[in-house]
N, C-alpha and C positions, 0 to 999 in steps of 0.2 A: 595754614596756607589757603585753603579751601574759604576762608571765610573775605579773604578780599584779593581770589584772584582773578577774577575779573580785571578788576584795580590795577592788578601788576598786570596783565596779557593786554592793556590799554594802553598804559605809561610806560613799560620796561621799553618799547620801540621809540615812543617820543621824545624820555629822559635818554636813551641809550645816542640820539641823534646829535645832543649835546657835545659828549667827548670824540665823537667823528666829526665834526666841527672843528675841534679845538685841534686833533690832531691833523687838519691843512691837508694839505694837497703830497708836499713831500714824503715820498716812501711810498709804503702799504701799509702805512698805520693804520690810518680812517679803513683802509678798506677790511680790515684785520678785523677790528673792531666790530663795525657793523656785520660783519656776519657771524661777528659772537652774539651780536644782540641778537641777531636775529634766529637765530639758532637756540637761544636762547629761551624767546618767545616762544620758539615751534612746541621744543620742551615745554614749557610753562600749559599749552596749551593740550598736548597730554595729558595733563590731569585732571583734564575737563570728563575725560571716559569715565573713571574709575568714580568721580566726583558725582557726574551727575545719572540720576537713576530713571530709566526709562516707565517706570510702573508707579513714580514719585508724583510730586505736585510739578503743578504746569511750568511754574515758573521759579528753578532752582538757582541756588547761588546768591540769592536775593542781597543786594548792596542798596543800600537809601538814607542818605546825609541831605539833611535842608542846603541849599543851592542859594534859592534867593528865597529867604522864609515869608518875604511878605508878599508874594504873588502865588504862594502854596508850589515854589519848584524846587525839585528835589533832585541830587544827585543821585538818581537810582537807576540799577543794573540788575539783569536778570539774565537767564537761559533758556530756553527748553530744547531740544533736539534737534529742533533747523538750524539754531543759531548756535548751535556746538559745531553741528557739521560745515557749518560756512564761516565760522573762526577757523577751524581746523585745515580749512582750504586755504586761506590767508594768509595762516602761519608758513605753512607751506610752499605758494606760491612766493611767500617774502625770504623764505630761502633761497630758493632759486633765482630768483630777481638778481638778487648779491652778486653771487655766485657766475650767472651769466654775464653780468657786465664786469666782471673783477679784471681783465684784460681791455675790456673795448673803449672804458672811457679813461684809462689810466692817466692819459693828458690832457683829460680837458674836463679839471674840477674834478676827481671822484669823490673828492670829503663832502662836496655841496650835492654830487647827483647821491650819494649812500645816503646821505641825513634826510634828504627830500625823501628818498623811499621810504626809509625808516617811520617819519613821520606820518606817513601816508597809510603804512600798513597800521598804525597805531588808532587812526579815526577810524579805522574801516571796521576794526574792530568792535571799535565803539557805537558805529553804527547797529550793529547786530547784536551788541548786548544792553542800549539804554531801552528803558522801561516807561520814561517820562519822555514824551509827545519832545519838548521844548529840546529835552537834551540831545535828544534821536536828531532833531533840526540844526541843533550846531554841529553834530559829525557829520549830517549828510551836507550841509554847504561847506563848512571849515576841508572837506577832502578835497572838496574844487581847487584850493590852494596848491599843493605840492605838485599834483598831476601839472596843473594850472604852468608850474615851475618848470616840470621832464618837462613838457612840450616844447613852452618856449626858448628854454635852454640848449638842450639837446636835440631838440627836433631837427626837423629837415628845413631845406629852402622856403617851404612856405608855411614855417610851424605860428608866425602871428596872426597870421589868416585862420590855422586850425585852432588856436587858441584862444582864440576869443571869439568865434564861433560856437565854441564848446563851452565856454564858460558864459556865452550869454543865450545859448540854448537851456543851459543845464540853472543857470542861476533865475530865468524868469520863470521856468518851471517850478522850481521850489517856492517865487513866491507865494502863487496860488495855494502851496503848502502851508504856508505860513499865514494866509488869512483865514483861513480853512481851521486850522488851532488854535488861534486867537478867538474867533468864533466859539470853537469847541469850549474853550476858555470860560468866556462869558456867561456860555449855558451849565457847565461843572463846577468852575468855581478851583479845578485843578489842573494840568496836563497830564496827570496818570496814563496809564494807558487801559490801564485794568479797570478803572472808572468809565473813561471814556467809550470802553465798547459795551459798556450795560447805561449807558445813558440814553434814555429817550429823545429820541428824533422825530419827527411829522418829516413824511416823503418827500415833499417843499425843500426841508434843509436837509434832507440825503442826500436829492439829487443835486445842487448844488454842490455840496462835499462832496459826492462822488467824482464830478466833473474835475475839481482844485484837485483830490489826490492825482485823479485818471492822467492830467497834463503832467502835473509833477513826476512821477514812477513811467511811463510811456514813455517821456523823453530821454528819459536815464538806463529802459533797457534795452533800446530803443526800440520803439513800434512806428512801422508808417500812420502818418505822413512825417513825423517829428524824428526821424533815422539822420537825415542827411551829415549833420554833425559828426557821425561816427567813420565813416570811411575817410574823413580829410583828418581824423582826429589820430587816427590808427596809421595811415602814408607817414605823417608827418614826423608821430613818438617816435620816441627811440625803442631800442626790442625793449626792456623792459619796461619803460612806458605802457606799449601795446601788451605783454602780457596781464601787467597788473590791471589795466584795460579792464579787457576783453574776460580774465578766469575770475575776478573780484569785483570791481565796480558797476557791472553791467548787473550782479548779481542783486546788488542795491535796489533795481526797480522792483523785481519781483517779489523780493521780500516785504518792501512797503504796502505791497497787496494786502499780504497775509496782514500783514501788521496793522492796516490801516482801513483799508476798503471793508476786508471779508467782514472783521469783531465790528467795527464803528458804525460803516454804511450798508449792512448787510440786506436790506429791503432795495435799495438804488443798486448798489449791484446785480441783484440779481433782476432788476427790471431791464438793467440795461447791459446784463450778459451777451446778449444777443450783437451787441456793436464792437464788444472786445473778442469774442468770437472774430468777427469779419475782421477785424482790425491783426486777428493773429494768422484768418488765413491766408490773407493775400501775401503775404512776403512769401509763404510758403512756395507760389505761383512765381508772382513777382517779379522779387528778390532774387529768384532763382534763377532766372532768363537775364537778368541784372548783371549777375556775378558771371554768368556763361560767356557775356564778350570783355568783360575786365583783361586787360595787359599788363597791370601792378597785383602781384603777387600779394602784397597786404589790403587792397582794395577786396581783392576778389575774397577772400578769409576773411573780412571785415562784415561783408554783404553775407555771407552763411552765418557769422554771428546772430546777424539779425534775420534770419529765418530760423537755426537752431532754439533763438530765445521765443519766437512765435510758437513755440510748443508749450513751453514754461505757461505764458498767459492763458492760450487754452486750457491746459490739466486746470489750471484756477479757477478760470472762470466757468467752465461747461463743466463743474462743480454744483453751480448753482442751480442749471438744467436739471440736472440729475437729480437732486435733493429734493426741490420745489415742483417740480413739475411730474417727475417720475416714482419720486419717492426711495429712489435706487441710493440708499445709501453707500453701499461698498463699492461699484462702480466709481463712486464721486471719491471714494474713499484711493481709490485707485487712480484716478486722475490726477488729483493733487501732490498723491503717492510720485508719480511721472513726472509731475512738473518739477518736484523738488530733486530729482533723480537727475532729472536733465539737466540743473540750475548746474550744480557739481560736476554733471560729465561734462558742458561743455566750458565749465571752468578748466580743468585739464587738458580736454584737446584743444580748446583754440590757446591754450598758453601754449602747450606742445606744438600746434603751427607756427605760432609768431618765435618760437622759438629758434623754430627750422628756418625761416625766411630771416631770422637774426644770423645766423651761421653763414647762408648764403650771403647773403650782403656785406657781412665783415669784409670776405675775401676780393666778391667782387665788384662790391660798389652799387649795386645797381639792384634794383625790383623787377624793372620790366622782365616779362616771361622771356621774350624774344631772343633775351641774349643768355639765357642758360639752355639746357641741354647734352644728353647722354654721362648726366652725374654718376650714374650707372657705372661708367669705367673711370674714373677718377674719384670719387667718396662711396663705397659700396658698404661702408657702417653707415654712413651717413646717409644712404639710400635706403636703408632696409628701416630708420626711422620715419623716414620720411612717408615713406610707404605704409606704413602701420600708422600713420598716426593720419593720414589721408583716407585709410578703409576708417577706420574709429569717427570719422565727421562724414563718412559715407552713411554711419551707422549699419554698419558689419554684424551681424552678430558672435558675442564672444569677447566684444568691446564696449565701453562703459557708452557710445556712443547708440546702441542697439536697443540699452535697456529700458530707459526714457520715454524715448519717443514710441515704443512698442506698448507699455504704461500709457500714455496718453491717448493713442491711436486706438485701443482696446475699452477705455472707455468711452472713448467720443464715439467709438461704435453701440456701443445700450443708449446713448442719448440719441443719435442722429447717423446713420449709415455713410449719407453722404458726405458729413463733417468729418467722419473718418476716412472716405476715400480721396477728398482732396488735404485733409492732413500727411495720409501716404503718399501723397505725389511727391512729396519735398523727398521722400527718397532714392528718386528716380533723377529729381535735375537735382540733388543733392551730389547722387554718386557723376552723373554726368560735368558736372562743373569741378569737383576734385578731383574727378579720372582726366580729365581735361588737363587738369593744371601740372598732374603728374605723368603722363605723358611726354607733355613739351619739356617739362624741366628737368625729367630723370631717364626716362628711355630714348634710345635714339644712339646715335652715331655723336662722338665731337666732332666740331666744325669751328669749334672758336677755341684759338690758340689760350686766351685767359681761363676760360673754363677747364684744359686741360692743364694749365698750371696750379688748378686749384686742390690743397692739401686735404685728407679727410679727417673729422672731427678731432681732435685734442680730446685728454681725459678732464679736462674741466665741462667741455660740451658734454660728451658720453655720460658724463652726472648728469648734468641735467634733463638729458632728454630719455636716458634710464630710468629716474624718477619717475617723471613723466609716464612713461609704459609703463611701468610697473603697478602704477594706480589704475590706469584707463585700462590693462588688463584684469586688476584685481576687480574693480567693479563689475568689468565686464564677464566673469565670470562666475562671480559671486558675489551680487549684489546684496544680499540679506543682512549682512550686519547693518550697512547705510539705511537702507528701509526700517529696520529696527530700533536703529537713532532715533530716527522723526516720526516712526508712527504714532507712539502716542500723542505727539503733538500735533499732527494731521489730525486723528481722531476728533480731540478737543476742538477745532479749526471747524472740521464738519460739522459739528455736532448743531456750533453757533448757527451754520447757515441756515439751517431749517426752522431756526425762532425770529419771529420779527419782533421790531424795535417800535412797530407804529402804534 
């Protein structure tokens, strides 16, 4: 099984989209189905633990079938520990997705909205296990599709506005990806990947490919100024929309770092660390003062994504600081250690918010803060989620939200003191902007006769957002086995920054 399952933990959600298709709208066929696929996958992806070995080679599970044999592209697929740990998240999040919509869209299309997921989870997949430049670019555009689908489909009143907003944010970004490879192309003669990051480069075409990745991956996790997209993108989804969002596809840009930037353009990045830096702290500022007058409850959680993900790109790139200019390898070692930490917590917590703000809004329709209040005495299961998964994006410690950004903040301090004292600010108008929103929405008095007619969680929710706690707990208190996943692949990641390519 081991030897092509990659293969199945790609296809079993694609092919499985098929018979939820076939089985229509009538019943809970389709819906039945798809969350056997999907549950199915999650299993599958299980045995990626026991399969892949932390002290092995870089690149395990190794899959590669000639594609298009006369351009040297290859259907190939590989592992190592980040991309264990971020299929794992996937499979994961693609349960819950199911699961949480299994009531909300019952009449409107579930066979079209479960096969879109299905599908979705299936490229995402793929995204983080091809090996080949070429094939890595048709999962990362071919995902734009489905999502492309929730939005316009199932979105809200202005989901065309957010959809093609996002789809031509997201789609002229990749181009620059794509001349950027074609290039790489020309000078290799392959799109490997394993090739392309020991190929010689002159600083000329670094920083050029730095720029084509830099727009590419920025706009996709998002970094200002190229964010805008993601708050109208997130109002608009549907809950599962915004979680698959927010805990998987956001994760897409940071990985193309690793993937792309650090092995390829490792002289350009680190000349022009210094802009991704500024570029990761200002949301932390920001963003933050952004999200503090928001009135739509998924606005305002959309806006912390994209300051939560400004951590992600610092640990990466003030990597480079560390390595080149200080010589601090474990430091750097430990940045990247954070950002990979944080890629994952705030996959969990912000699916855990858009899940809670999916709860709320079933009942009563609406986002705005304004019109909830004192949930406190009408959902007090549903409060005490709410509440814990609000400390976990305050980053609390104890929660998978604390462990991250504490990893990041701890190295940016051996590099730079101050880079570390405004990286901790984000947890100041962090906790302010979510104590904020929890406040208005869960303490207090009722006053609005709807909000008191509102029931608390059903046992399909309490799954979900059990799950949920039970990871962003697990991390948060014991984070070592995840660190243990991807360190040797961190290791190896480092190692490359300190060789130049010129």
């Amino acid at each position: 099984m081991s030897n092509h399952l990659l293969s199945l933990l790609i296809w079993l959600p694609m092919a499985g989209a098929v018979p939820v298709l076939i089985a229509g709208a009538r019943g809970s066929a389709s819906r039945w189905i798809a969350l056997a696929v999907a549950v199915a996958t999650f299993v599958a992806s299980l045995f990626l633990l026991p399969a892949y070995h932390t002290d092995g080679a870089v690149m395990q599970l190794v899959e590669s079938t000639p594609w298009i044999a006369s351009l040297h592209v290859n259907y190939a697929l590989g592992v190592d520990g980040i991309s264990v740990a971020l299929i794992l998240l996937t499979s994961f999040v693609g349960v819950l997705v199911i699961v949480g919509a299994w009531d909300v869209i019952k009449d409107n299309k579930p066979h079209q909205y479960m096969a879109a997921m299905l599908v979705l989870e299936g490229l995402l997949i793929g995204v983080f296990c091809a090996t080949d430049a070429l094939l890595f670019y048709v999962f990362f555009e071919a995902m734009l599709i489905p999502m492309f689908i929730l939005i316009g489909i199932w979105g809200g009143p202005r989901r065309v506005y957010a959809t093609l907003k996002f789809f031509i944010y997201t789609f002229l970004g990749s181009i620059f990806m794509l001349v950027g490879l074609i290039y790489l192309y020309h000078k290799a003669g392959t799109f490997d990947m394993a090739t392309l990051a020991h190929l010689p480069l002159t600083m000329k075409e670094q920083s050029w490919l730095f720029f084509a990745f830099l727009i590419a991956f920025a706009i996709k996790i998002p970094m200002v100024p190229v964010h805008t997209w993601l708050p109208d993108a997130h109002v608009e989804a549907p809950t599962g929309g915004s979680v698959v969002l927010a805990a998987v596809m956001l994760k897409v840009g940071g990985y193309g770092f690793l993937r792309f930037s650090l092995p390829i353009v490792p002289d350009a990045s680190a000349h022009y660390a210094w802009l991704v830096i500024v570029l990761s702290l200002i949301p932390v500022v920001y963003i933050g003062y952004v999200a503090l007058v928001q009135e739509d409850m998924k606005k305002l959680v959309a806006y912390s994504s994209i300051a939560h993900m400004g951590f992600v790109t610092l640990g990466i790139f003030i990597a480079f600081m560390l390595v080149r200019d200080l010589g601090n390898v474990d430091a750097a070692n430990l940045g990247v250690q954070g950002a990979m930490v944080q890629m994952m917590s705030h996959g969990f917590v912000s699916g855990a918010m858009f899940s809670c703000i999916g709860v709320m809004y079933d009942r009563l329709h609406t986002r705005m803060i304004k019109d909830y209040g004192g949930l406190v005495n009408v959902m007090p299961w549903f409060t005490f989620f709410m509440v814990f998964f609000a400390m976990a994006n305050c980053g609390l410690p104890g929660t998978s939200g604390f462990v991250g950004e504490f990893m990041v903040i701890l190295a940016s301090f051996s590099a730079n003191p101050w880079i570390a004292l405004i990286a901790a600010f984000t947890l100041i108008i962090g906790a302010a902007y979510t104590l904020w929103l929890v406040k208005r929405v869960v303490w207090g008095k009722v006053t609005n006769e709807k909000v008191a007619a509102m029931k608390d969680i059903n046992g399909r929710e309490a799954f979900v957002l059990t799950a949920f706690a039970v990871v962003v707990l697990a991390i948060g208190v014991w984070p070592q086995p995840l660190v243990h996943l991807m360190g040797g692949s961190i290791d190896h990641l480092v190692q490359q920054l300190a060789i130049s390519k010129i």
